[in-house]
N, C-alpha and C positions, 0 to 999 in steps of 0.2 A: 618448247624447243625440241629441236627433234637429232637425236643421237645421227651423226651421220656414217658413221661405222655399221648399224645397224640397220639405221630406217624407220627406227621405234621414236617415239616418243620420249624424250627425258626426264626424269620425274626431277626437281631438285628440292630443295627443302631449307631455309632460310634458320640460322641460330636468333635465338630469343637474346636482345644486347640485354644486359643484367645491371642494377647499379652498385654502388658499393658493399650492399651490404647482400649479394648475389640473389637477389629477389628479378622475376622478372621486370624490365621497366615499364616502368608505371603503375606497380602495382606493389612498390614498397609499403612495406611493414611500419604501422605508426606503434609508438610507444604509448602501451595502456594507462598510463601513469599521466603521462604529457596529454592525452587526449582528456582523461578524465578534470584535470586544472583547467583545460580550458573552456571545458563543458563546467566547471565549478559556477555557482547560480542560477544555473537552466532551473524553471520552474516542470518539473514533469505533473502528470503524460507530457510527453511532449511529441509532435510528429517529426519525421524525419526533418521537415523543411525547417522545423522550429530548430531541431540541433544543428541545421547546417548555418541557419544565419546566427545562432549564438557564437558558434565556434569560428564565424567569420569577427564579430563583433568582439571579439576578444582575442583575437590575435593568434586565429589558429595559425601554423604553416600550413604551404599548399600539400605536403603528405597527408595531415591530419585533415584537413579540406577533401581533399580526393577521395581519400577515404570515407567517410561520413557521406560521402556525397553518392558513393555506393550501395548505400543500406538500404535495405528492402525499405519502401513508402508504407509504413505504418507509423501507429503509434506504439511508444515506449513509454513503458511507466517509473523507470529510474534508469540509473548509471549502470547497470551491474545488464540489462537488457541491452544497449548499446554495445558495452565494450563485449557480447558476447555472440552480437549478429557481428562489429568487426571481426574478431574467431574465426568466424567463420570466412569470411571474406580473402583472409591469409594464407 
């Protein structure tokens, strides 16, 4: 857009919508605890895809799905490895 007072160019710049819990959307925060139960039985190593179909497979929600489904494509050798790439993810 172009300011027409000036001539220049307009810069604008769009706000991030946020959801309830002021994260930006789409990129809410899963609860370590809830992620961990529904990861409960995963046989580890396990790779990323193996945690994302367990944690479909047992009823994760779509936060905890979304999530999971952002994790660097490796393998993880337990629980404490996952919930510590999500960490970082937040």
């Amino acid at each position: 857009m172009v300011n027409p007072a000036r001539g220049v160019p307009r810069i604008t710049t769009r706000r991030l919508t946020r959801d309830a819990r002021g994260n930006p959307a789409g990129m809410a925060k899963v609860d370590p605890i809830e992620v961990q139960k529904t990861l409960d039985g995963l046989d580890y190593p396990a790779t990323r895809d193996d945690v994302v179909s367990h944690a479909r497979a047992h009823g994760a929600d779509d936060d905890i799905q979304s999530a999971l489904e952002r994790l660097p494509d490796r393998e993880y050798e337990g629980p404490s490895g996952v919930s510590k790439e999500l960490g970082k993810l937040e």
